[in-house]
PDB file of N, CA, C, O and CB in Angstrom:
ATOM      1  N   UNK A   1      -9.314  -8.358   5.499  1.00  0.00           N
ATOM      2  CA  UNK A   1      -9.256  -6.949   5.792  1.00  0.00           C
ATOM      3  C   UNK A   1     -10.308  -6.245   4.936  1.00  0.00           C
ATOM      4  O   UNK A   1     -10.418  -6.638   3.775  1.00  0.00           O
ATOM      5  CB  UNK A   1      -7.830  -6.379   5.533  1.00  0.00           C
ATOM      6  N   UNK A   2     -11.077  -5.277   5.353  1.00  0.00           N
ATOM      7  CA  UNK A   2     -12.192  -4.930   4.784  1.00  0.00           C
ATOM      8  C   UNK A   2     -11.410  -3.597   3.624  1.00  0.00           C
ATOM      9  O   UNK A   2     -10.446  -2.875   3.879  1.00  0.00           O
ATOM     10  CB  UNK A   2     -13.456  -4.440   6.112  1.00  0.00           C
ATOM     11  N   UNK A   3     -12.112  -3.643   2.555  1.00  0.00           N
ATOM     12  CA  UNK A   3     -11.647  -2.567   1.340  1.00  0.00           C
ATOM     13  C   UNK A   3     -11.543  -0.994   2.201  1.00  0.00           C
ATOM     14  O   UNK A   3     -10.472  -0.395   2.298  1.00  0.00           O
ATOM     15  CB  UNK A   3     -13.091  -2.499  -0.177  1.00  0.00           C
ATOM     16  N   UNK A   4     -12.599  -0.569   2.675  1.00  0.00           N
ATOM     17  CA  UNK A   4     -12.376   0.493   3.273  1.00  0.00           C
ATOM     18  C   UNK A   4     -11.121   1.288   4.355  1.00  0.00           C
ATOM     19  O   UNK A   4     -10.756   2.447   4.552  1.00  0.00           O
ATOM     20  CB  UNK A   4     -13.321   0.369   3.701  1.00  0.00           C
ATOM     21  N   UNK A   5     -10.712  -0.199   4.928  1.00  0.00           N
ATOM     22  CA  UNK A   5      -9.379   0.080   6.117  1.00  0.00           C
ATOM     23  C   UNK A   5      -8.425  -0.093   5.036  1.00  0.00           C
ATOM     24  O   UNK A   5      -7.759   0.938   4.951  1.00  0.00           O
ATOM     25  CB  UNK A   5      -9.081  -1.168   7.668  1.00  0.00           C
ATOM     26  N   UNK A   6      -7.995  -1.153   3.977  1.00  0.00           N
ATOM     27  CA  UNK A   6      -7.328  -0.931   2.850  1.00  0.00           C
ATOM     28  C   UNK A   6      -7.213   0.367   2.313  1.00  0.00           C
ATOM     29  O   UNK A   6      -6.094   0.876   2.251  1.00  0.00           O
ATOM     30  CB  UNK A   6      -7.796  -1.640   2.011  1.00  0.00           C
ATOM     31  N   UNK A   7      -7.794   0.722   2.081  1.00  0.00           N
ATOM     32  CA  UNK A   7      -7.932   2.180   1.217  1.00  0.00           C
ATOM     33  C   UNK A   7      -7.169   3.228   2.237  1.00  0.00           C
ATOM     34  O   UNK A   7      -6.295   3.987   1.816  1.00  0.00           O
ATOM     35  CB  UNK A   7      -9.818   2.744   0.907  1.00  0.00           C
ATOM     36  N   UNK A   8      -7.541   3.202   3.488  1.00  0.00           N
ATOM     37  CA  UNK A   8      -7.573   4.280   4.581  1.00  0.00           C
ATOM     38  C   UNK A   8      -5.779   3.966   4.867  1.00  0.00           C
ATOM     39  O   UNK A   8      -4.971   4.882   5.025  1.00  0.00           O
ATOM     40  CB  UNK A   8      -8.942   3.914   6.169  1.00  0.00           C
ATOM     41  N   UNK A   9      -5.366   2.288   4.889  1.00  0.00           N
ATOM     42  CA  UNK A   9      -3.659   1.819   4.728  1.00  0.00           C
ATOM     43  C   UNK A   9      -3.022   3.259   4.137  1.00  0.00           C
ATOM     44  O   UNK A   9      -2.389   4.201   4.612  1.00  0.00           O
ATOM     45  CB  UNK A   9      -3.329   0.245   3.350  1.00  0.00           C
ATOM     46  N   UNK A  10      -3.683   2.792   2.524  1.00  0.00           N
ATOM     47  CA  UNK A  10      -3.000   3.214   1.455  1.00  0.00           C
ATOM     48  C   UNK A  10      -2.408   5.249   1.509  1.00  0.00           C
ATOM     49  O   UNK A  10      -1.337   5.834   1.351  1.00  0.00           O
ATOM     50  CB  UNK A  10      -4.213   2.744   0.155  1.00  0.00           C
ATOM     51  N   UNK A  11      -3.626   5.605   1.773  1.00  0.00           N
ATOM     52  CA  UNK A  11      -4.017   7.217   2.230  1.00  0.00           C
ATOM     53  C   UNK A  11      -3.159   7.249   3.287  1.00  0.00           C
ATOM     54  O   UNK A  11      -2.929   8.445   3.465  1.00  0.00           O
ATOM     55  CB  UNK A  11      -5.689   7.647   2.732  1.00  0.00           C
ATOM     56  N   UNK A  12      -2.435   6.478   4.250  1.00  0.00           N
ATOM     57  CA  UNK A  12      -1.727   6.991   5.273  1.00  0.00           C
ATOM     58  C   UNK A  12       0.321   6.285   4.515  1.00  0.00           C
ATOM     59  O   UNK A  12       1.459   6.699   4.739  1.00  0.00           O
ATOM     60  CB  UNK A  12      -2.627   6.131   7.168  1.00  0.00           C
ATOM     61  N   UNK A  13      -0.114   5.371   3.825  1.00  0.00           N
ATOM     62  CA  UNK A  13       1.565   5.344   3.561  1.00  0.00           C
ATOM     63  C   UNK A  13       1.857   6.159   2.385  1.00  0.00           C
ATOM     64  O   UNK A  13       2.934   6.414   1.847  1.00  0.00           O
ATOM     65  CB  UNK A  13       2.216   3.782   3.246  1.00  0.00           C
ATOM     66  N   UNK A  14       0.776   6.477   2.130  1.00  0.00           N
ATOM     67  CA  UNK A  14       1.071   7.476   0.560  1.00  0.00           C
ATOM     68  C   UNK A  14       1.331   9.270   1.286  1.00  0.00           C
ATOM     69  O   UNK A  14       2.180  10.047   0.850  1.00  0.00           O
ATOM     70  CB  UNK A  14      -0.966   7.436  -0.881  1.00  0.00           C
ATOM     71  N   UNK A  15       0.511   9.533   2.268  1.00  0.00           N
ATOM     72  CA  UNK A  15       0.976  10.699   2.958  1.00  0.00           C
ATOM     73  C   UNK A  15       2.232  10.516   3.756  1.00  0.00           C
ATOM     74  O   UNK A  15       2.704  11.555   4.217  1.00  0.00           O
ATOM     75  CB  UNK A  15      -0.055  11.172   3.822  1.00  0.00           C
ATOM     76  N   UNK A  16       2.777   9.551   3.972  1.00  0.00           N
ATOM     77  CA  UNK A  16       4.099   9.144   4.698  1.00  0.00           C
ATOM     78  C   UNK A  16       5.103   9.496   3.827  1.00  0.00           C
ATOM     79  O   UNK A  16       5.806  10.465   4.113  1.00  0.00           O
ATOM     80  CB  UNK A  16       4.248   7.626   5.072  1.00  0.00           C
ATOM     81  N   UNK A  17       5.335   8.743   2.592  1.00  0.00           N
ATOM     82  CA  UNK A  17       6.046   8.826   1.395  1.00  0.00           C
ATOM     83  C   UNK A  17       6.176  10.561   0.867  1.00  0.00           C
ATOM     84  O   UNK A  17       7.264  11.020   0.521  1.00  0.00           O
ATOM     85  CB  UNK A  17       5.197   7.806   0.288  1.00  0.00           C
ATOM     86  N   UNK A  18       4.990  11.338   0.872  1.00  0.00           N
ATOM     87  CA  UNK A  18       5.482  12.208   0.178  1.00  0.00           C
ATOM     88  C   UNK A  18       5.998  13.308   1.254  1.00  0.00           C
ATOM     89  O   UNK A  18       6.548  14.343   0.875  1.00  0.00           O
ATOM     90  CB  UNK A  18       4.492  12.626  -0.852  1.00  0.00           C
ATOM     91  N   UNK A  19       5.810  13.050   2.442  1.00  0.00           N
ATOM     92  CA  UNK A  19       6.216  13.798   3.322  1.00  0.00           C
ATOM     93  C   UNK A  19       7.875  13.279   3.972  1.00  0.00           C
ATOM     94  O   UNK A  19       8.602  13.997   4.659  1.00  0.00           O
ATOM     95  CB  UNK A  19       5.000  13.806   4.317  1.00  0.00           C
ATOM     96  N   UNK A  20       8.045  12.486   3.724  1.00  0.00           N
ATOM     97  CA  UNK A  20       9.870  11.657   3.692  1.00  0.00           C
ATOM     98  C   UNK A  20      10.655  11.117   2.684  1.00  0.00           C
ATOM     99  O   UNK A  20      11.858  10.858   2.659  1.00  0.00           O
ATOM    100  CB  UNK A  20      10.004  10.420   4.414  1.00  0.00           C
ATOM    101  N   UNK A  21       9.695  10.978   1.777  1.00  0.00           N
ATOM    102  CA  UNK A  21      10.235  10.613  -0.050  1.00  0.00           C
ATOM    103  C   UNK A  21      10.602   9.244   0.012  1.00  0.00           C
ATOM    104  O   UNK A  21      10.431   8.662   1.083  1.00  0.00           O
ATOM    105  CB  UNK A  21      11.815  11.555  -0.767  1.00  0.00           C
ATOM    106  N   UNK A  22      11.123   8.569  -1.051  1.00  0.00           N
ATOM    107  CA  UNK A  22      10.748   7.461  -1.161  1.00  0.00           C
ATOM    108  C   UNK A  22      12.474   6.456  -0.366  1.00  0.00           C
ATOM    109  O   UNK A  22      12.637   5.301   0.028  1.00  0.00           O
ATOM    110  CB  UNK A  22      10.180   7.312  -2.987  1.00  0.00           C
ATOM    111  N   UNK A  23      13.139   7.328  -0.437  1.00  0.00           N
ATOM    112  CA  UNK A  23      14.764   6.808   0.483  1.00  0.00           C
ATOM    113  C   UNK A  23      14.637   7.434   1.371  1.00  0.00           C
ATOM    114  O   UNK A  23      14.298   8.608   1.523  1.00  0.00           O
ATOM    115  CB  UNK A  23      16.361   7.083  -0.030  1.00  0.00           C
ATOM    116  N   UNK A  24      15.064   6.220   2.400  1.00  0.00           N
ATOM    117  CA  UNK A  24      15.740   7.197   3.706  1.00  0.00           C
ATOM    118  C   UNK A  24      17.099   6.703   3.628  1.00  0.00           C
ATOM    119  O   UNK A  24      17.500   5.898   2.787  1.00  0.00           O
ATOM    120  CB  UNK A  24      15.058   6.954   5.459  1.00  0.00           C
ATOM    121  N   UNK A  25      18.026   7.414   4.877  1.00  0.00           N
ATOM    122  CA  UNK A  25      19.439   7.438   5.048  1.00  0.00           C
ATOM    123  C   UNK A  25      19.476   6.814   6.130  1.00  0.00           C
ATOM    124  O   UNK A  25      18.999   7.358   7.125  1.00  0.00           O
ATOM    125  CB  UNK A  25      20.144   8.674   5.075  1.00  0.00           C
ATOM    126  N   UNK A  26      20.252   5.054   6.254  1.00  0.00           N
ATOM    127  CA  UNK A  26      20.990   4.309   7.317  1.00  0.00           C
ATOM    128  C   UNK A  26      22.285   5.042   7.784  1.00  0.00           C
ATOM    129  O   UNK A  26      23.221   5.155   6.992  1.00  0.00           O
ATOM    130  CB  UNK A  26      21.366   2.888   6.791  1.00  0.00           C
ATOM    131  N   UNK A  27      22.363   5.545   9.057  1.00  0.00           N
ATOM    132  CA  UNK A  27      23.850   5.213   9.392  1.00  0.00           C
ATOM    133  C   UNK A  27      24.341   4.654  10.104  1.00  0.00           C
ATOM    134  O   UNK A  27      23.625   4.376  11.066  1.00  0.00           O
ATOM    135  CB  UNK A  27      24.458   5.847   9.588  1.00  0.00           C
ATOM    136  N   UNK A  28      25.439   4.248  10.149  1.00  0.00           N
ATOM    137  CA  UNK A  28      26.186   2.810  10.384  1.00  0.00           C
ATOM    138  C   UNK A  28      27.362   3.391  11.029  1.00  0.00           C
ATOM    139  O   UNK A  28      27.690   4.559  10.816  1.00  0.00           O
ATOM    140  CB  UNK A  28      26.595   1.798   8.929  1.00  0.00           C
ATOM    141  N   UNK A  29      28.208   2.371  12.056  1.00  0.00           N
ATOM    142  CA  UNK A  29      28.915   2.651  13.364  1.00  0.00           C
ATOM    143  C   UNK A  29      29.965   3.753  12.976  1.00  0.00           C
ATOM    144  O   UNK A  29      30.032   4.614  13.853  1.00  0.00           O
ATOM    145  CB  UNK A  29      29.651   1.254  14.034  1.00  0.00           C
ATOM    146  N   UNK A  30      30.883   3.992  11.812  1.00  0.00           N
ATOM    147  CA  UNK A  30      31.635   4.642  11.708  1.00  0.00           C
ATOM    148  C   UNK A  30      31.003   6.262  10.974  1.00  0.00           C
ATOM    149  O   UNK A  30      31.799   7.042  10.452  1.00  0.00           O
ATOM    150  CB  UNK A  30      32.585   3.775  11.097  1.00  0.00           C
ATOM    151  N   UNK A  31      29.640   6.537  11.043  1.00  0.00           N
ATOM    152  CA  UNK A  31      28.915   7.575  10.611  1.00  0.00           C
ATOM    153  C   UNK A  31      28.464   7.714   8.689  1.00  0.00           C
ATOM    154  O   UNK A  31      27.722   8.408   7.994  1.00  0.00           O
ATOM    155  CB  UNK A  31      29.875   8.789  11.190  1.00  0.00           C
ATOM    156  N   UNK A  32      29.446   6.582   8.496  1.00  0.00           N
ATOM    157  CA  UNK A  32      28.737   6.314   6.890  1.00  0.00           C
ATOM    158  C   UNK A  32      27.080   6.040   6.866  1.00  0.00           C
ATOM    159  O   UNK A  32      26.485   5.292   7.642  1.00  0.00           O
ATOM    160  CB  UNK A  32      29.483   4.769   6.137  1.00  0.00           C
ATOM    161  N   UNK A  33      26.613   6.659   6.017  1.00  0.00           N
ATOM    162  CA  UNK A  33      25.086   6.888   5.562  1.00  0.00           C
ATOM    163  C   UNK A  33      25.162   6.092   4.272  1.00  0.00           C
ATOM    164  O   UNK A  33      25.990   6.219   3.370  1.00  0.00           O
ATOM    165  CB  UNK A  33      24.562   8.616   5.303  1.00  0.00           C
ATOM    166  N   UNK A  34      24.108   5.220   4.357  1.00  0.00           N
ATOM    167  CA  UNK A  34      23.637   4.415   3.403  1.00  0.00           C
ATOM    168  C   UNK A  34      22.155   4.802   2.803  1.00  0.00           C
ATOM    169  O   UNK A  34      21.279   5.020   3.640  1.00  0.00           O
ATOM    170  CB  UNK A  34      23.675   3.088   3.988  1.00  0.00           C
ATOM    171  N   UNK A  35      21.811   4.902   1.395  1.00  0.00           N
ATOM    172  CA  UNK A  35      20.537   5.310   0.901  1.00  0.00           C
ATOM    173  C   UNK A  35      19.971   3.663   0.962  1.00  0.00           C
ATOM    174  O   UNK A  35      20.597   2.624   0.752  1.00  0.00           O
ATOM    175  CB  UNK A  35      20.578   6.223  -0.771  1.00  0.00           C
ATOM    176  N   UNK A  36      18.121   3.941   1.446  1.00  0.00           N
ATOM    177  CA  UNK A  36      17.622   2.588   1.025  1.00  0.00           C
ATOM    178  C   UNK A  36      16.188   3.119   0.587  1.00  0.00           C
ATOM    179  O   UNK A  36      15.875   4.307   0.668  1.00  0.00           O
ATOM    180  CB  UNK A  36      17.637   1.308   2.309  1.00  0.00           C
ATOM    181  N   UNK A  37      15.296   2.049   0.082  1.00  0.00           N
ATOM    182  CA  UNK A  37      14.069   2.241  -0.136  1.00  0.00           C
ATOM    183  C   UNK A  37      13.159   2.433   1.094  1.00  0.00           C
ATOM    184  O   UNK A  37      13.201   1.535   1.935  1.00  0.00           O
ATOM    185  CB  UNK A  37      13.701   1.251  -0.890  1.00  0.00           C
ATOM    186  N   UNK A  38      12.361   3.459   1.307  1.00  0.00           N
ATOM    187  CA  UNK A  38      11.461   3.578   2.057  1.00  0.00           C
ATOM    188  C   UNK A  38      10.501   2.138   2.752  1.00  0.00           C
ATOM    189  O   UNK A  38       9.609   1.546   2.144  1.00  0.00           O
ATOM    190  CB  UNK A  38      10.792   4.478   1.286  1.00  0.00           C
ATOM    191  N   UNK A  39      10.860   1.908   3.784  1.00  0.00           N
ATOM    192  CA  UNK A  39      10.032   0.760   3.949  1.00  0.00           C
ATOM    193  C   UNK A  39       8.193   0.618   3.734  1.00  0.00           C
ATOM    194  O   UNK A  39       7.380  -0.300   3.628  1.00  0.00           O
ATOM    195  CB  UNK A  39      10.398   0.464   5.322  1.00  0.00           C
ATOM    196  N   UNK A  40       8.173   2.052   3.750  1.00  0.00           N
ATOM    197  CA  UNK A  40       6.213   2.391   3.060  1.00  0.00           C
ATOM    198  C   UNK A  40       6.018   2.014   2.494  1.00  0.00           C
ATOM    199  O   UNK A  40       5.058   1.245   2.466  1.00  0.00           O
ATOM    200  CB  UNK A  40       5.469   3.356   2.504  1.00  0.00           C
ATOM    201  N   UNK A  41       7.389   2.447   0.844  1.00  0.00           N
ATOM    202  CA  UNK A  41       7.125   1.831  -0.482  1.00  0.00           C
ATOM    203  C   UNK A  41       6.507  -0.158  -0.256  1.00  0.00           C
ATOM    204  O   UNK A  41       5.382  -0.565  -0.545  1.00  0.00           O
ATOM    205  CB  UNK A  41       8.928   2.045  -1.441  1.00  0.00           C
ATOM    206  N   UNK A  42       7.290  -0.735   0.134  1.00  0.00           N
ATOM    207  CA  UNK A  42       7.157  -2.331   0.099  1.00  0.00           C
ATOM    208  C   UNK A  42       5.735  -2.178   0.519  1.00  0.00           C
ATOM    209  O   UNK A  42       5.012  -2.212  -0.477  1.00  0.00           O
ATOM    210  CB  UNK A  42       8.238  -3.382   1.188  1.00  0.00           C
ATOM    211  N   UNK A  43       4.957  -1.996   1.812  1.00  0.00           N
ATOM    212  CA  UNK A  43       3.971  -1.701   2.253  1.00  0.00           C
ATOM    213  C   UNK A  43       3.032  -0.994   1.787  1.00  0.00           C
ATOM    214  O   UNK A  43       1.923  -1.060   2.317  1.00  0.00           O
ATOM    215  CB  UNK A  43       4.180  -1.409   3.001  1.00  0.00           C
ATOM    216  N   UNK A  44       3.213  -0.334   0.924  1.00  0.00           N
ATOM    217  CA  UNK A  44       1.911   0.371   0.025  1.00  0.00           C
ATOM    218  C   UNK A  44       2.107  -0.537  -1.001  1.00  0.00           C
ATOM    219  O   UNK A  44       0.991  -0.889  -1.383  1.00  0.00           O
ATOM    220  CB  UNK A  44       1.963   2.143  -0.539  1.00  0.00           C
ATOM    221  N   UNK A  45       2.994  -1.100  -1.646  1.00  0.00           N
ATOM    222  CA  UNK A  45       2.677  -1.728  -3.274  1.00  0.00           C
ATOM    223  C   UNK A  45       2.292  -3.139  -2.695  1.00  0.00           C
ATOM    224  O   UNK A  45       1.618  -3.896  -3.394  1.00  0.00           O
ATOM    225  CB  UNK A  45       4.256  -1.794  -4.631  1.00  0.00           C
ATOM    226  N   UNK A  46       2.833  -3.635  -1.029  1.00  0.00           N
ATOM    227  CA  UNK A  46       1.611  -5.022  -1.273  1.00  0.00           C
ATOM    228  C   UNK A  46       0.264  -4.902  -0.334  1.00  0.00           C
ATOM    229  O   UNK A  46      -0.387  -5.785   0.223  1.00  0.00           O
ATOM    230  CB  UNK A  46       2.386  -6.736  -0.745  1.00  0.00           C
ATOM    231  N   UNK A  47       0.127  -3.758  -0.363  1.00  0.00           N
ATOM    232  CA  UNK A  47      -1.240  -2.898   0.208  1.00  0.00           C
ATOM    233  C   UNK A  47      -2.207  -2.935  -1.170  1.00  0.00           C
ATOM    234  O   UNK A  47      -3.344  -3.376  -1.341  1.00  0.00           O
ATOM    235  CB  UNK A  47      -0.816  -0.970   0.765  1.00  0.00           C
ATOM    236  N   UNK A  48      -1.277  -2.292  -2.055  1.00  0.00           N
ATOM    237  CA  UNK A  48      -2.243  -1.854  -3.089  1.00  0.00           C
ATOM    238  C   UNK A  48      -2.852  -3.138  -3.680  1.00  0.00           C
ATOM    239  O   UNK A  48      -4.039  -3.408  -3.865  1.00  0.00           O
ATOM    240  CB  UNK A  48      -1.539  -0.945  -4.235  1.00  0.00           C
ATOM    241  N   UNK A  49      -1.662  -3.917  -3.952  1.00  0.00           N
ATOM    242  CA  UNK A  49      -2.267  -5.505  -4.876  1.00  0.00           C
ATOM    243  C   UNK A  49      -3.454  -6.035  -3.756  1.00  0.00           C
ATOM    244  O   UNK A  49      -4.516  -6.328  -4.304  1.00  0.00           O
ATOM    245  CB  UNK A  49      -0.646  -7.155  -5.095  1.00  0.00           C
ATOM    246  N   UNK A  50      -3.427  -6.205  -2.228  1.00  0.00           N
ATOM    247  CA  UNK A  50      -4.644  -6.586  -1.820  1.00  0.00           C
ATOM    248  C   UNK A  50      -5.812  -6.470  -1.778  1.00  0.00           C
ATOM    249  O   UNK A  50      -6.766  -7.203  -1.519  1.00  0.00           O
ATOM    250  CB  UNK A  50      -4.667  -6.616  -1.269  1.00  0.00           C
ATOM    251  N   UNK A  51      -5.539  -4.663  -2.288  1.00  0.00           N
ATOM    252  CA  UNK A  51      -6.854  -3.511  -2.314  1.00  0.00           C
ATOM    253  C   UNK A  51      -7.328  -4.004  -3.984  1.00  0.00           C
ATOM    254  O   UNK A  51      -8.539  -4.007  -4.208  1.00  0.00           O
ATOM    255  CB  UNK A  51      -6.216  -1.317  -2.120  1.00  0.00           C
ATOM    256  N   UNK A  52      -6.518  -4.350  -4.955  1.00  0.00           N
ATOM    257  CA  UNK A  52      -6.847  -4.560  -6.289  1.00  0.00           C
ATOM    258  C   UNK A  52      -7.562  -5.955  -5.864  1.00  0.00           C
ATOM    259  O   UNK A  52      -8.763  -5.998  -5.597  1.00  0.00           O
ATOM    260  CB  UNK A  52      -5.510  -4.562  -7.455  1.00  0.00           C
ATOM    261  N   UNK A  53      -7.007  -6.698  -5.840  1.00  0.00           N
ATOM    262  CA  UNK A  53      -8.005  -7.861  -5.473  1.00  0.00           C
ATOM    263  C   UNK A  53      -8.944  -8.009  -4.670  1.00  0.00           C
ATOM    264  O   UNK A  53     -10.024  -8.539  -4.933  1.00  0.00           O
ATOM    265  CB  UNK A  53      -7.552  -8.707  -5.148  1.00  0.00           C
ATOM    266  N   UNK A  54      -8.694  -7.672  -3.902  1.00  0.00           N
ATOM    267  CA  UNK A  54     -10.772  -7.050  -2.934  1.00  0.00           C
ATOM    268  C   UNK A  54     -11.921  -6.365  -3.776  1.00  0.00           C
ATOM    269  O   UNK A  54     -13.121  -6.636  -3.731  1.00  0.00           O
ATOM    270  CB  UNK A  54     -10.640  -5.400  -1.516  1.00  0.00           C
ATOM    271  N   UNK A  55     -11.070  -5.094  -4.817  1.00  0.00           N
ATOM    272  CA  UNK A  55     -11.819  -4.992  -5.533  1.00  0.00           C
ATOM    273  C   UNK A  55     -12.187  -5.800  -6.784  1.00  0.00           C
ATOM    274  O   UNK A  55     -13.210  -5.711  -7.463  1.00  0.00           O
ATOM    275  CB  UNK A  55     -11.634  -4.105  -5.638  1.00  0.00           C
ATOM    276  N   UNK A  56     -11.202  -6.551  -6.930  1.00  0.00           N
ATOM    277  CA  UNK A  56     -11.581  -7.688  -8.436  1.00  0.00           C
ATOM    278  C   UNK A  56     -12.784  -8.286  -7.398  1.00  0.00           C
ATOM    279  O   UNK A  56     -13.941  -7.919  -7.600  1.00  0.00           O
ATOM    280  CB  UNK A  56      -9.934  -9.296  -9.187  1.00  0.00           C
ATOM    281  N   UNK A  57     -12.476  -9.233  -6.260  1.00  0.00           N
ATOM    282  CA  UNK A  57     -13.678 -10.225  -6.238  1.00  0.00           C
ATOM    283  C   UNK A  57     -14.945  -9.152  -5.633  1.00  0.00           C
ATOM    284  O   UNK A  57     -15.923  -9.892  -5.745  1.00  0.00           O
ATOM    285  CB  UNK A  57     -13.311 -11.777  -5.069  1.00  0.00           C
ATOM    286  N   UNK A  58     -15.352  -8.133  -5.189  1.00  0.00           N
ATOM    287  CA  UNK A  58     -16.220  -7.316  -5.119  1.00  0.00           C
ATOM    288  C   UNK A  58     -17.170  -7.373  -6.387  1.00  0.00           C
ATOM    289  O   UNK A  58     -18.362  -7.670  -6.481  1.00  0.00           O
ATOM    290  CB  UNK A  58     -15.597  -6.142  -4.875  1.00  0.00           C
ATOM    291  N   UNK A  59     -16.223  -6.982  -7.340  1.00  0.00           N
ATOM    292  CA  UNK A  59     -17.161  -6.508  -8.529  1.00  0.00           C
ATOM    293  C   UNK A  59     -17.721  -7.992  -9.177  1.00  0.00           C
ATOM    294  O   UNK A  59     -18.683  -8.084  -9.940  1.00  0.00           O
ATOM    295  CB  UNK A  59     -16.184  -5.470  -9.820  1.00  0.00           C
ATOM    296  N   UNK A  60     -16.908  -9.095  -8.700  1.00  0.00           N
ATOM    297  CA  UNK A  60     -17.297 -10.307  -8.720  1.00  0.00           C
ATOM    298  C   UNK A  60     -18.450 -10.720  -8.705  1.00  0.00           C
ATOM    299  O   UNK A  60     -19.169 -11.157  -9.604  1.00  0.00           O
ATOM    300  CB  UNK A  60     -16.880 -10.788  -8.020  1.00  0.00           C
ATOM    301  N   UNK A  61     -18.630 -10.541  -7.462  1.00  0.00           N
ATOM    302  CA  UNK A  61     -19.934 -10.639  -6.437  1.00  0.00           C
ATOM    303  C   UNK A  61     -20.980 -10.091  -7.418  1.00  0.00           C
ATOM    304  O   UNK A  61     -21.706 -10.814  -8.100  1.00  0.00           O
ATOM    305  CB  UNK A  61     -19.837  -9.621  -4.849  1.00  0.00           C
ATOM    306  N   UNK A  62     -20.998  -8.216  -7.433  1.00  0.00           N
ATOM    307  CA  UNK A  62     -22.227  -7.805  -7.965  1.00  0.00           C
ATOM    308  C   UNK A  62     -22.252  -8.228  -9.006  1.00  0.00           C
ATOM    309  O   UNK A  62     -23.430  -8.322  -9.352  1.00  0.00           O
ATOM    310  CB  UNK A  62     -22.531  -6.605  -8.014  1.00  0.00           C
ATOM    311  N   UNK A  63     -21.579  -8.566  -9.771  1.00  0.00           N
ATOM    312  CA  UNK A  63     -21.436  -9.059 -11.170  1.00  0.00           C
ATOM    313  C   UNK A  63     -22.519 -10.123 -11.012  1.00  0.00           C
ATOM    314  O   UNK A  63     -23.593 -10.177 -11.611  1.00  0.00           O
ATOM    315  CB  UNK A  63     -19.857  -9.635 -11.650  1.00  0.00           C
ATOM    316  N   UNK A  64     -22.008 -11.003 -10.043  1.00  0.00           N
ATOM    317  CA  UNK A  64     -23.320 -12.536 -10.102  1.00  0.00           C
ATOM    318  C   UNK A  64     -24.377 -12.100  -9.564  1.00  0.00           C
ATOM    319  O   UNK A  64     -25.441 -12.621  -9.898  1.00  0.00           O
ATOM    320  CB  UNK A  64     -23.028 -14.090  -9.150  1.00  0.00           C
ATOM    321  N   UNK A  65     -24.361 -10.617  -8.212  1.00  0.00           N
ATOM    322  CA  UNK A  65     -25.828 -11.013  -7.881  1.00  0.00           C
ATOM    323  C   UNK A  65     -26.569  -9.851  -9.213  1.00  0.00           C
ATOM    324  O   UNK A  65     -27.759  -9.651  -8.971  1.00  0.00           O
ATOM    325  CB  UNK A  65     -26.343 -10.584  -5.809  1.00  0.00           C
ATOM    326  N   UNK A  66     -26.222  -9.340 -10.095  1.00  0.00           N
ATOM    327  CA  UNK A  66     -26.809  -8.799 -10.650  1.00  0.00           C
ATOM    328  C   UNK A  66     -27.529  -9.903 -12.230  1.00  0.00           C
ATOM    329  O   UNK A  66     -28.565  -9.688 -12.859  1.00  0.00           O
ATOM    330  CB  UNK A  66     -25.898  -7.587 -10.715  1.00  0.00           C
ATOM    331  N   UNK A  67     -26.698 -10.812 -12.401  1.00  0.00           N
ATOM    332  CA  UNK A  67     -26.919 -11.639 -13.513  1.00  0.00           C
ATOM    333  C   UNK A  67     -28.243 -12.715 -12.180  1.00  0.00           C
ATOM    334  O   UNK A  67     -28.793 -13.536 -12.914  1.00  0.00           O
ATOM    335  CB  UNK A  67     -24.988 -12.558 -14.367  1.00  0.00           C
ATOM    336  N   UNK A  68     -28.681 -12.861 -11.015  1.00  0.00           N
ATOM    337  CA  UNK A  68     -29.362 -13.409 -10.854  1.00  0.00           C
ATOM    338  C   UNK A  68     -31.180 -12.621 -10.608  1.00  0.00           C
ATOM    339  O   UNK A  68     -32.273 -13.021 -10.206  1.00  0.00           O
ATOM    340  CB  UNK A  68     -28.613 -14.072 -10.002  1.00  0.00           C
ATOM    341  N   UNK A  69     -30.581 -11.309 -11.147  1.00  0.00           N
ATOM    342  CA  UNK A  69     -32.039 -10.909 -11.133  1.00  0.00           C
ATOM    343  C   UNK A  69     -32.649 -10.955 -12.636  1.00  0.00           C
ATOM    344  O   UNK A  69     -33.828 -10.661 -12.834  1.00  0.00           O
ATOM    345  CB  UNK A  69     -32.188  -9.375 -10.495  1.00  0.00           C
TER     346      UNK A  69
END
């Protein structure tokens, strides 16, 4: 996945989150409401670790092509 559509992920579950917060409310057959974690949250934090590592081996890269000039 290219860093840029990563990034663009992140910018759309992070505007999701603050516009529904980080629980939503299940309810269940007899009208009991259950609190859970936002399913964004899971999806942005293993969004973000992919976006951190695209950028680790990025800077990788220039790192070597710059030590070959």
């Amino acid at each position: 996945m290219a860093y840029q559509v990563q990034l663009k992920i992140l910018g759309d579950l992070e505007k999701e989150l603050v516009e529904s917060g980080t629980l939503i409310t299940k309810e269940y057959v007899k009208g009991r409401a259950n609190m859970y974690e936002h399913p964004a949250v899971k999806a942005y934090n293993k969004t973000t670790d992919s976006a951190n590592r695209t950028a680790s081996t990025l800077m990788k890269v220039i790192t070597s092509l710059d030590r070959l000039q």
